[in-house]
VOSE-704860 format. One record per residue (C-alpha): chain; residue in one letter; z negated, x negated, y negated; residue number from 1. Coordinates in steps of 0.02 Angstrom, whole numbers. Each point is the difference from the previous one (the first is absolute). Layout:
<sites>
@kette: A&rest: a&Z: Z&X: X&Y: Y&nr: NUM
...
</sites>
This chain:
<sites>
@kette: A&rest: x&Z: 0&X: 0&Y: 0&nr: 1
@kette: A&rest: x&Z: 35&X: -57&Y: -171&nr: 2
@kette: A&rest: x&Z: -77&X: 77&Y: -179&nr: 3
@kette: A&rest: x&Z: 110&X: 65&Y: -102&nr: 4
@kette: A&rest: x&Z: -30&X: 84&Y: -168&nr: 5
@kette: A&rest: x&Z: 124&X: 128&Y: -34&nr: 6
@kette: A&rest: x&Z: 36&X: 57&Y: -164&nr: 7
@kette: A&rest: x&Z: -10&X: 199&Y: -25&nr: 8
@kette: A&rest: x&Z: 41&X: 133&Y: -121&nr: 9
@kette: A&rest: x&Z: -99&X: 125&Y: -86&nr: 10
@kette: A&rest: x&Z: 36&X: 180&Y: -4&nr: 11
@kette: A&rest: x&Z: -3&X: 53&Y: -177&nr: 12
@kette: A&rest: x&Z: 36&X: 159&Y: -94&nr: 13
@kette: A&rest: x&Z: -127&X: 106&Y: 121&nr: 14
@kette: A&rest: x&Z: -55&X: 165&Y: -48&nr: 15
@kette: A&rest: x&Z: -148&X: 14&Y: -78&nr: 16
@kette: A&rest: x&Z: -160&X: 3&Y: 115&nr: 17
@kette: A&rest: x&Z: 116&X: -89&Y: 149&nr: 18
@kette: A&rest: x&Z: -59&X: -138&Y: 106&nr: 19
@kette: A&rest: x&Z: 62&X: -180&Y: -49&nr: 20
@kette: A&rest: x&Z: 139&X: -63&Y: 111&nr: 21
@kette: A&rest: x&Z: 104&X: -147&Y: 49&nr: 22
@kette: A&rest: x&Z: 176&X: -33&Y: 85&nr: 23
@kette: A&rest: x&Z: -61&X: -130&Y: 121&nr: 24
@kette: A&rest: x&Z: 161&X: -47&Y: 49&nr: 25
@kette: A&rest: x&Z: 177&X: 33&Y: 21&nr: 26
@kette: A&rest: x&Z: 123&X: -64&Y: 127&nr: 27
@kette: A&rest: x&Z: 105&X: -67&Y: -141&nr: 28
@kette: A&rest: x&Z: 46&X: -180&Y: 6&nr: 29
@kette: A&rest: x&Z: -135&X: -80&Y: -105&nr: 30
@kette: A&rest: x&Z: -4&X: -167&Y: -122&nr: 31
@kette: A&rest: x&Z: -32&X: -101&Y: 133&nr: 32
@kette: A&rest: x&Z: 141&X: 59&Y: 109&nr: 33
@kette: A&rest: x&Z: -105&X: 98&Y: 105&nr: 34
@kette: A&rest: x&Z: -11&X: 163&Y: 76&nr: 35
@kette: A&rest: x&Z: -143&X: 82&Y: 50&nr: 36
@kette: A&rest: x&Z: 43&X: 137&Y: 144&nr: 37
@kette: A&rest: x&Z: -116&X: 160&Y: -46&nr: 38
@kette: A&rest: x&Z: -14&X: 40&Y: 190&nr: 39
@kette: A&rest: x&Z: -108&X: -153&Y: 20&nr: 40
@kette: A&rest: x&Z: -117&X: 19&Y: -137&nr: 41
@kette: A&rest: x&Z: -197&X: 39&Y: 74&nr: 42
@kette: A&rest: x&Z: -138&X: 29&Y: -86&nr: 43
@kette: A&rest: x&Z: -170&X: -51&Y: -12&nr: 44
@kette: A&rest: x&Z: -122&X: 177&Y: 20&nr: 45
@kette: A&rest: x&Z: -77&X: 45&Y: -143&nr: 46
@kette: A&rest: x&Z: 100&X: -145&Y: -113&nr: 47
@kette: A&rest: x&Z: -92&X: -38&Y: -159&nr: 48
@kette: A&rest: x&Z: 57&X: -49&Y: -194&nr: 49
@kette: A&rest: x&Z: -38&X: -155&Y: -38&nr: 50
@kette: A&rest: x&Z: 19&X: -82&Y: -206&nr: 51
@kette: A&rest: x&Z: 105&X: -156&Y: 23&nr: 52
@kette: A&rest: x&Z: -39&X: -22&Y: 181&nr: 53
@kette: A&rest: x&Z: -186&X: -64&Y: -28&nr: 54
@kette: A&rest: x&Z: -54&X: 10&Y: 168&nr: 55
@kette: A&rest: x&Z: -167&X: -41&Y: -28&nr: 56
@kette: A&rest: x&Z: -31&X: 144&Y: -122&nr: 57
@kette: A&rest: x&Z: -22&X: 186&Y: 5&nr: 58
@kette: A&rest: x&Z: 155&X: 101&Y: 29&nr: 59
@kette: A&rest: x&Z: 63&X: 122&Y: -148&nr: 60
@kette: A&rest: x&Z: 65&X: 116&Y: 106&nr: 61
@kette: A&rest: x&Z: 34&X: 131&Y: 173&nr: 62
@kette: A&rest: x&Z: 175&X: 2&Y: 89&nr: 63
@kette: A&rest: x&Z: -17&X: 185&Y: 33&nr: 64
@kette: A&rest: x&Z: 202&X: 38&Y: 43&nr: 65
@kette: A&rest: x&Z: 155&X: -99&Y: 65&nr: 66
@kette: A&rest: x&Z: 173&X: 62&Y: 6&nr: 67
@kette: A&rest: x&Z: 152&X: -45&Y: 104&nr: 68
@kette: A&rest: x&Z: 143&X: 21&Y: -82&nr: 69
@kette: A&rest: x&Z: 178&X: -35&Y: 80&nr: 70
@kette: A&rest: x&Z: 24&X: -155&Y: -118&nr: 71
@kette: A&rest: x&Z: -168&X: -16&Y: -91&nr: 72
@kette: A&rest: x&Z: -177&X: 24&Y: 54&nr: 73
@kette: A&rest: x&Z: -134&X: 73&Y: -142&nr: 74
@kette: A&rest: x&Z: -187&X: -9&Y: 1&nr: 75
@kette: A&rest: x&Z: -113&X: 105&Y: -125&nr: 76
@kette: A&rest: x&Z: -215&X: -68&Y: -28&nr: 77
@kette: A&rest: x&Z: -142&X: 76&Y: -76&nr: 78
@kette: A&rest: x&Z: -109&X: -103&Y: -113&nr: 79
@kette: A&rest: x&Z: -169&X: -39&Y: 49&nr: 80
@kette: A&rest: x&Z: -130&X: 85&Y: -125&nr: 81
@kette: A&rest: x&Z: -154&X: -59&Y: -90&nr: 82
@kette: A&rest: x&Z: 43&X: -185&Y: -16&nr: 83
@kette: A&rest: x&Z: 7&X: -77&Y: -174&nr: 84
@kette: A&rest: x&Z: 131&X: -135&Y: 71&nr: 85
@kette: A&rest: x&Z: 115&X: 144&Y: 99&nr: 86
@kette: A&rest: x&Z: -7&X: 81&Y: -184&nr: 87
@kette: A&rest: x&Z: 57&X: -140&Y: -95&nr: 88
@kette: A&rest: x&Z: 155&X: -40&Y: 143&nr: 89
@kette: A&rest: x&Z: 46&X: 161&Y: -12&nr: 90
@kette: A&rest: x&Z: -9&X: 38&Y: -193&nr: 91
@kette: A&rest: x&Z: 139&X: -161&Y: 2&nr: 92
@kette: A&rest: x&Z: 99&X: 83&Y: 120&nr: 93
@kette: A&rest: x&Z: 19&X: 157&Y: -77&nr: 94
@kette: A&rest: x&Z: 63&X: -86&Y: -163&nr: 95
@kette: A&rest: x&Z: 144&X: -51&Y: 116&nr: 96
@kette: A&rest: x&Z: -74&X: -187&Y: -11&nr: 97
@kette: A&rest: x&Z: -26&X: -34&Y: 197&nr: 98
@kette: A&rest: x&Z: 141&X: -22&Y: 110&nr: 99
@kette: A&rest: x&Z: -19&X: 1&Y: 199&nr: 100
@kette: A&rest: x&Z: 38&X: -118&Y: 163&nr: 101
@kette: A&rest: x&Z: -79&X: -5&Y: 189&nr: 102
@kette: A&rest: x&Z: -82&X: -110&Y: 124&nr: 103
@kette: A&rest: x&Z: 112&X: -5&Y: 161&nr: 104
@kette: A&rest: x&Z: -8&X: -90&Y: 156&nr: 105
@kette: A&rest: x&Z: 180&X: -34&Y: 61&nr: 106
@kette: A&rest: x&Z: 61&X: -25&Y: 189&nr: 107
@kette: A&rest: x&Z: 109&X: -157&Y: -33&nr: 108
@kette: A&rest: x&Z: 50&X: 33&Y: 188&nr: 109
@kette: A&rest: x&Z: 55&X: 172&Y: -50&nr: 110
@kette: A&rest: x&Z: 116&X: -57&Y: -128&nr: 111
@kette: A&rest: x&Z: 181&X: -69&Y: -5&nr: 112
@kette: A&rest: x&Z: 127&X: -76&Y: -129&nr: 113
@kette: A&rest: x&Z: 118&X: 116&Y: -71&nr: 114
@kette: A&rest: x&Z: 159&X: -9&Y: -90&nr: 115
@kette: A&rest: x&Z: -59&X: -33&Y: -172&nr: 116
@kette: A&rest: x&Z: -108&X: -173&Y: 53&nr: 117
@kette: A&rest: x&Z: -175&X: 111&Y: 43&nr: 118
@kette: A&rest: x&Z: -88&X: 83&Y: 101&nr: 119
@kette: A&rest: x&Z: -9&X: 175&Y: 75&nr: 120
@kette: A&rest: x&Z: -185&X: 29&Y: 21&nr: 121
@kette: A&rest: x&Z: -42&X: 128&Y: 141&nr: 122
@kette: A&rest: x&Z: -174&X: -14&Y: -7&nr: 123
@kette: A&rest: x&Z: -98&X: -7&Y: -125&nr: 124
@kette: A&rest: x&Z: -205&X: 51&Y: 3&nr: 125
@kette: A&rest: x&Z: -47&X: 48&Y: -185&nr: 126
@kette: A&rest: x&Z: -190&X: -20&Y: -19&nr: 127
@kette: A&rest: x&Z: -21&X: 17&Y: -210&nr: 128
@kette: A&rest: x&Z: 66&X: 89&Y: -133&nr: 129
@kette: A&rest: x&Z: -51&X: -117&Y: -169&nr: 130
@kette: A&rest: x&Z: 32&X: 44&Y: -177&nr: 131
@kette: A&rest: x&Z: 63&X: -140&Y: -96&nr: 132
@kette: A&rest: x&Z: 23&X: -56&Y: -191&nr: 133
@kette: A&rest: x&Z: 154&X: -108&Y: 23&nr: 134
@kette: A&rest: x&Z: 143&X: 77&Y: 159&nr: 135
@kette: A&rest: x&Z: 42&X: -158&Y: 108&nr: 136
@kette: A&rest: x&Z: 176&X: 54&Y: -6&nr: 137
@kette: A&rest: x&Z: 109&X: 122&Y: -75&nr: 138
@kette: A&rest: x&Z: 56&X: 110&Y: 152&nr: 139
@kette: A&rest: x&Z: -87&X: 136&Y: 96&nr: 140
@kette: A&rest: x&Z: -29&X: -114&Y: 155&nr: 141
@kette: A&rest: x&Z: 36&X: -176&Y: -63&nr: 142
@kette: A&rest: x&Z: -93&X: -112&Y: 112&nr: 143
@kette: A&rest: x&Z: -132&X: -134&Y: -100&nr: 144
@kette: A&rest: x&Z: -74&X: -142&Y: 58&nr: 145
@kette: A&rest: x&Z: -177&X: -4&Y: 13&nr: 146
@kette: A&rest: x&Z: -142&X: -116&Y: 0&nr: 147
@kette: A&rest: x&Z: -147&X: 76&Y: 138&nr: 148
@kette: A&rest: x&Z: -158&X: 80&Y: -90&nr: 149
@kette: A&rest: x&Z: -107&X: -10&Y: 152&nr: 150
@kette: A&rest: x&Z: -35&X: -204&Y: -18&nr: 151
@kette: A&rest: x&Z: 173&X: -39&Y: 104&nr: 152
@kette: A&rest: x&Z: 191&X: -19&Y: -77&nr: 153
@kette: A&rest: x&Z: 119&X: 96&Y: 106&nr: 154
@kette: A&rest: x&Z: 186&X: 3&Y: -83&nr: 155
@kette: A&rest: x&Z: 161&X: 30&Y: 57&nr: 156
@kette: A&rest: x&Z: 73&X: -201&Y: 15&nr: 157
@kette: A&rest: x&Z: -16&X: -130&Y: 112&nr: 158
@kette: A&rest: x&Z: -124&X: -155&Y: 11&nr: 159
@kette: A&rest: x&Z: 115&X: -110&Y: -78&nr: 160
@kette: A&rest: x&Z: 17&X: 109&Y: -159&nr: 161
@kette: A&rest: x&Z: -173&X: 29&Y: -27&nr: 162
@kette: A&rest: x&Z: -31&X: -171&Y: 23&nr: 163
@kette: A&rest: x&Z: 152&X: -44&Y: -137&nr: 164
@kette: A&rest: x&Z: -101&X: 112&Y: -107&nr: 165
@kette: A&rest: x&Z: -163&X: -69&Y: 4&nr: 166
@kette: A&rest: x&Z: 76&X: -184&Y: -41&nr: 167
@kette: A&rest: x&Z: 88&X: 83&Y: -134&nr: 168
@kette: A&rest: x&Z: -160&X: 86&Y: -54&nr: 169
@kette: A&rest: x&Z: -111&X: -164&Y: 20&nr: 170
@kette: A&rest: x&Z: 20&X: -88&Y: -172&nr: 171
@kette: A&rest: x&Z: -23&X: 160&Y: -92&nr: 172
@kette: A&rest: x&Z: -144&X: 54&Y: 74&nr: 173
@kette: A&rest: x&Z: -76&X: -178&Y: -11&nr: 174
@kette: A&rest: x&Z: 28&X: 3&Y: -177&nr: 175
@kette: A&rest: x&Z: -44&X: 178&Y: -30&nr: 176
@kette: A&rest: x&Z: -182&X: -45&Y: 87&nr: 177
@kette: A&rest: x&Z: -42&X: -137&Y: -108&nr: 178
@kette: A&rest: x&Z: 60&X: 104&Y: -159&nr: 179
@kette: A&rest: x&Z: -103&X: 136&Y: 34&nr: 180
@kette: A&rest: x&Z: -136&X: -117&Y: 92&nr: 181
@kette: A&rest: x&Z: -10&X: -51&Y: -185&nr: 182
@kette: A&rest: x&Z: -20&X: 162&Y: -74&nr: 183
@kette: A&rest: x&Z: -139&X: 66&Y: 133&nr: 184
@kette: A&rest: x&Z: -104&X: -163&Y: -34&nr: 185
@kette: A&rest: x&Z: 17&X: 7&Y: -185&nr: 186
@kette: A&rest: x&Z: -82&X: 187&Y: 1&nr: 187
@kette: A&rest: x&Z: -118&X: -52&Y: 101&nr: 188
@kette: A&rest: x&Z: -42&X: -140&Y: -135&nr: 189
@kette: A&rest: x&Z: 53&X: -153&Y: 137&nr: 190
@kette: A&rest: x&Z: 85&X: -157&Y: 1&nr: 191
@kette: A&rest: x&Z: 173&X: 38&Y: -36&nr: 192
@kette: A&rest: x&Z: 67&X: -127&Y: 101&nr: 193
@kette: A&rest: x&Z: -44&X: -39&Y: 180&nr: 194
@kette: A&rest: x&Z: 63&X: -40&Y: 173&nr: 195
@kette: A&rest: x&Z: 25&X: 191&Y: 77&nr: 196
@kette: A&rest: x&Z: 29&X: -103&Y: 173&nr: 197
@kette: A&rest: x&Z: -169&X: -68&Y: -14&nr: 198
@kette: A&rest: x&Z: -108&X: 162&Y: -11&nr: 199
@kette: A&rest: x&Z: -133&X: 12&Y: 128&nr: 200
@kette: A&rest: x&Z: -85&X: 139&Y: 58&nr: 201
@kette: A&rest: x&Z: -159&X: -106&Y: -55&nr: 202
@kette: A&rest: x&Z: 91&X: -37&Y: -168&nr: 203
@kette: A&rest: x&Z: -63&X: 62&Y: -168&nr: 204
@kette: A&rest: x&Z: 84&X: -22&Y: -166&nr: 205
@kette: A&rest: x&Z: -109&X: 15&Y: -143&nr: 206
@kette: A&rest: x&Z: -74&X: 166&Y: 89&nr: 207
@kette: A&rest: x&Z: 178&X: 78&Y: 56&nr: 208
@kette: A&rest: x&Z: -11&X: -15&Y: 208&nr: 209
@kette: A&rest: x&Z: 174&X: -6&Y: 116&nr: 210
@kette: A&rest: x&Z: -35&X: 181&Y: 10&nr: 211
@kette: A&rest: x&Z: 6&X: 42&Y: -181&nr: 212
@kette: A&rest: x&Z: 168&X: -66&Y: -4&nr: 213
@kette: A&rest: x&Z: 70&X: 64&Y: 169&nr: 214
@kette: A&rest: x&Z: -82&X: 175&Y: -88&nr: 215
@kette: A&rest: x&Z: 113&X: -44&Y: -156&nr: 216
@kette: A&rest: x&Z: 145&X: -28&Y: 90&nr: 217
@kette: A&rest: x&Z: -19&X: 152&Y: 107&nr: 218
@kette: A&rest: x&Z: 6&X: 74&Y: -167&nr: 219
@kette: A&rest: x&Z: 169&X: -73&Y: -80&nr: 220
@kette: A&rest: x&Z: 88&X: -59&Y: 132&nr: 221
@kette: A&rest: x&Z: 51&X: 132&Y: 152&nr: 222
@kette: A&rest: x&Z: 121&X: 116&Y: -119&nr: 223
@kette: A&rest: x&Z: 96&X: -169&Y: -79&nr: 224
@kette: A&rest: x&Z: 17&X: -77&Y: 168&nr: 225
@kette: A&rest: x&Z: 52&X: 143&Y: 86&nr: 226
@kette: A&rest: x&Z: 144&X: 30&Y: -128&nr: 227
@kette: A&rest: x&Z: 32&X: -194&Y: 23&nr: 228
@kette: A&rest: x&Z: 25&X: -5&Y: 189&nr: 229
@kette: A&rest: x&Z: 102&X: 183&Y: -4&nr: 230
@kette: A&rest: x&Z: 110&X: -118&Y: -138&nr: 231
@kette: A&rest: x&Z: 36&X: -116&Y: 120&nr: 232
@kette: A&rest: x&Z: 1&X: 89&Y: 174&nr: 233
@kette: A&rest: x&Z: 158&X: 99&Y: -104&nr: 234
@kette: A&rest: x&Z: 68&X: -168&Y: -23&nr: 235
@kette: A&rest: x&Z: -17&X: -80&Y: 178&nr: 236
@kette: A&rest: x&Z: 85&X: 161&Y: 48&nr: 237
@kette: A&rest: x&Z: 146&X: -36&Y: -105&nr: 238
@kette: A&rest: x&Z: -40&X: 148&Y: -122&nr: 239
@kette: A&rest: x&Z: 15&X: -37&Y: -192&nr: 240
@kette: A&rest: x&Z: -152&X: 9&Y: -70&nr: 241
</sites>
């Protein structure tokens, strides 16, 4: 099985009062040269709505509904009520702010190179439904690239491509950790310049411990990184950036 995180499409112009729904996908070919074959699609049971497929956080939503269409499949939620944070997602999304892409675990056995240089996916498990700020892609189904949430990368290339994009990624991040190395120390009213290879876990600088900077680079670094390696994973796959 490989993660794939396929790019959706909201449903809008509902009648007032009417659940929120999504075209999960279509079996149109997508940006990627893919096709995604409806028949295949499963589900998981009671699928939840995730904001930006955080994992680790409370859902936003219910899957209460999914459609089969000849050529599309639909699937309508219902928010979960009394949250402050389910409030605040949803207030975005009903300025039209949020757009919408799934978590799906794709038999690579089950699929096979078609005309146009892709793949025709026959099975494909969706397991979340995520509201977004930013679409990964411009089409209904257009299949992105992901970096793993759950403490594990698992993308659509091979060895050799991810390992092309970490050497690409390598002086960047280097530089990018002593940069803002430099700016976590400074608020913390430390030495602004030290050996980062030589912290300790018994190493104190002026009162800030190894774990007050691995805190402030928890803090800075994940979302800039992230962007970084999806920059060059694009590029070892022979996408323009």
């Amino acid at each position: 099985m490989k993660t794939k995180t396929l790019t959706a499409r909201i449903v809008r112009g509902l009648p007032a009062g009417a659940r929120p729904r999504v075209i999960i996908s279509t079996d149109a070919l997508d940006d990627q040269r893919d096709r995604i074959m409806q028949a295949g699609l499963t589900f998981r049971p009671r699928m939840r709505v995730l904001y930006a497929h955080q994992y680790n956080t409370l859902p936003v939503g219910l899957v209460t509904n999914i459609d089969r269409y000849p050529h599309r499949t639909e699937a309508e939620w219902t928010w979960f009520e009394n949250d402050a944070e389910v409030e605040r997602v949803r207030n975005i999304y009903e300025q039209n702010a949020l757009d919408a892409s799934l978590g799906a675990n794709v038999d690579a056995a089950a699929s096979e190179r078609n005309a146009e240089g892709g793949y025709n996916i026959t099975k494909a498990h969706v397991v979340e439904i995520s509201l977004t700020p930013v679409p990964a892609n411009a089409g209904a189904v257009a299949l992105a690239k992901s970096l793993g949430r759950a403490g594990a990368v698992e993308v659509d290339v091979t060895r050799e491509q991810i390992r092309a994009a970490f050497e690409a990624t390598r002086p960047w991040l280097a530089a990018e950790i002593r940069r803002k190395t430099a700016t976590a120390v400074a608020v913390a009213r430390a030495p602004r310049e030290f050996d980062l290879a030589a912290i300790g876990e018994d190493d104190v600088l002026e009162g800030l411990t190894p774990a007050g900077v691995r805190a402030a680079f928890r803090a800075v670094l994940p979302a800039m990184v992230d962007e970084r390696v999806r920059r060059a994973l694009r590029i070892a796959r022979g996408r323009l950036d």
